[in-house]
N, C-alpha and C positions, 0 to 999 in steps of 0.2 A: 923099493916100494915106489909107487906111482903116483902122484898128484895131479889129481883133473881141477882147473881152477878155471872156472867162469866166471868171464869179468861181462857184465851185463852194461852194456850202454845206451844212451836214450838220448840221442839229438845233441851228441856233441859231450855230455855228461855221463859219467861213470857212476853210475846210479849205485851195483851192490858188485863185490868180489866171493864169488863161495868158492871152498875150495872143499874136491869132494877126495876119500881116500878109502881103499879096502877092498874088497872082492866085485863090488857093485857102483865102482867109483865113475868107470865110466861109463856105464849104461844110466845112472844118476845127472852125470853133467850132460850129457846129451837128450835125457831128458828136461834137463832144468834149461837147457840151450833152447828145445823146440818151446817149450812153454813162454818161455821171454818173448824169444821171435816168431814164432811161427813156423820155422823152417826148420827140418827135419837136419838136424849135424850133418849126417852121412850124406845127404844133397846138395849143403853147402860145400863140402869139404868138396866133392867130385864136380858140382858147377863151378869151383874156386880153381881146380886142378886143370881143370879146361878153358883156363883165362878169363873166365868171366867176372864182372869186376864184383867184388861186396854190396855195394852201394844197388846193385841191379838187382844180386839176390835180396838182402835183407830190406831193403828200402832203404830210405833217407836217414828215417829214424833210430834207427839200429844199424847203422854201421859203426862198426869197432868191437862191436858183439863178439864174441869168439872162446872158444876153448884152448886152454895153453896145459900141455904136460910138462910137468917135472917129476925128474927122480929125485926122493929122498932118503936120506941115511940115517942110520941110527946117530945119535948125539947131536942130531940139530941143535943149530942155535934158536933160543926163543925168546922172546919180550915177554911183557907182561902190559896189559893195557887194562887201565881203569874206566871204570861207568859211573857218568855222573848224568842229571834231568840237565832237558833243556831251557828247565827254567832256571838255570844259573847263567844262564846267556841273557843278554841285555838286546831288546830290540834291533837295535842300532849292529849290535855283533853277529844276530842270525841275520840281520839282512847282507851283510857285508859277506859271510859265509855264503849266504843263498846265490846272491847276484856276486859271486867268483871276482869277486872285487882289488883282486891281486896284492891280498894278503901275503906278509914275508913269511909264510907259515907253506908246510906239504899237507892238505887236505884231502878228505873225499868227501862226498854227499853220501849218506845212508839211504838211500832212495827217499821220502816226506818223513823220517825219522828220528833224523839228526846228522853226524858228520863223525867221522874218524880222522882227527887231526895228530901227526906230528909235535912227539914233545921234544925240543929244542935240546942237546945238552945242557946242562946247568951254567958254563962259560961262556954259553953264545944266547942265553934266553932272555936275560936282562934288555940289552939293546932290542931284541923284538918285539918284547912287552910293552913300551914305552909307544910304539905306533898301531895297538890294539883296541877295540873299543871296550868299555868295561863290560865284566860278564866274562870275556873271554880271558882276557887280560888274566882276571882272577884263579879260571879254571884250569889255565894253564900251567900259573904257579903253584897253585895246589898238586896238578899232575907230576908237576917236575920237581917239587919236596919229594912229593912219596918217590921218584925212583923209578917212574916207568917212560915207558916208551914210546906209548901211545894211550888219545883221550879216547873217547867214545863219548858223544854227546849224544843222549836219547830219550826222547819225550818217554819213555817206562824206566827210565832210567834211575837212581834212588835221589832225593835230595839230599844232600852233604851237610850237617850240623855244623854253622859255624862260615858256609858260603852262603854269600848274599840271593836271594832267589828276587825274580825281576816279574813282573805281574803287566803282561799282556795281550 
């Protein structure tokens, strides 16, 4: 089986990753390709093929944009990622998140909706937490009791009984 995965980028940031799969996967990510950019898949890929650079087709703003195939098998390996509101982030921790402030953490930005952060093995999260700002500090220790993999921080996302919520 096939995985069409469009990584959507926006001036240097990795805004959203979707990954599409099934009978209509990639007629789906080449449509969710032109709707981002503008630019039709099948024109970039053959003005791509004819050396022309990215940056010329999709503009400034959207270079890095692109469609990546994978094959997948049965018995993948898979995470589990937890959903928590972004109001268990503390000012100070979205802005350190927003402005890529070279946290010891693997993040992404949710496009204005939160972020999908990396949770540390349980042996190496201790020394990370300690140079976090609170908010995140918390959310992360929480993510890494329960056992997963990855956070999801998102403004629809549920409030957690029991974590601190931050009012900004």
């Amino acid at each position: 089986m096939k995985i069409f995965i469009v990584v959507k980028q926006f001036q240097e940031v990795i805004e959203q990753v979707t990954p599409f799969v099934g009978s209509n996967a990639k007629r789906n990510a080449m449509n969710d390709f032109k709707e981002w950019t503008g630019v039709d898949y099948e024109e970039y890929e053959k003005r791509r093929q004819q050396g022309e650079d990215a940056h010329d087709i999709l503009g400034e703003d959207f270079v890095g944009s692109n469609i990546y195939v994978e094959t997948a098998f049965s018995g993948l390996e898979t995470s589990q990622m937890l959903c928590v509101s972004t109001s268990h982030l503390s000012q100070q921790a979205a802005a350190a998140l927003e402005k890529d402030m070279k946290l010891p953490l693997i993040y992404f930005r949710k496009h204005q909706y939160g972020y999908f952060v990396f949770v540390p093995e349980s042996n190496e999260i201790q020394e990370q937490l300690e140079t976090l700002p609170d908010g995140l500090r918390e959310v992360l220790q929480f993510a890494s009791d329960a056992g997963v993999e990855w956070l999801m921080v998102d403004q629809d996302g549920p409030v957690v009984p029991g974590l601190k919520c931050y009012e900004w």
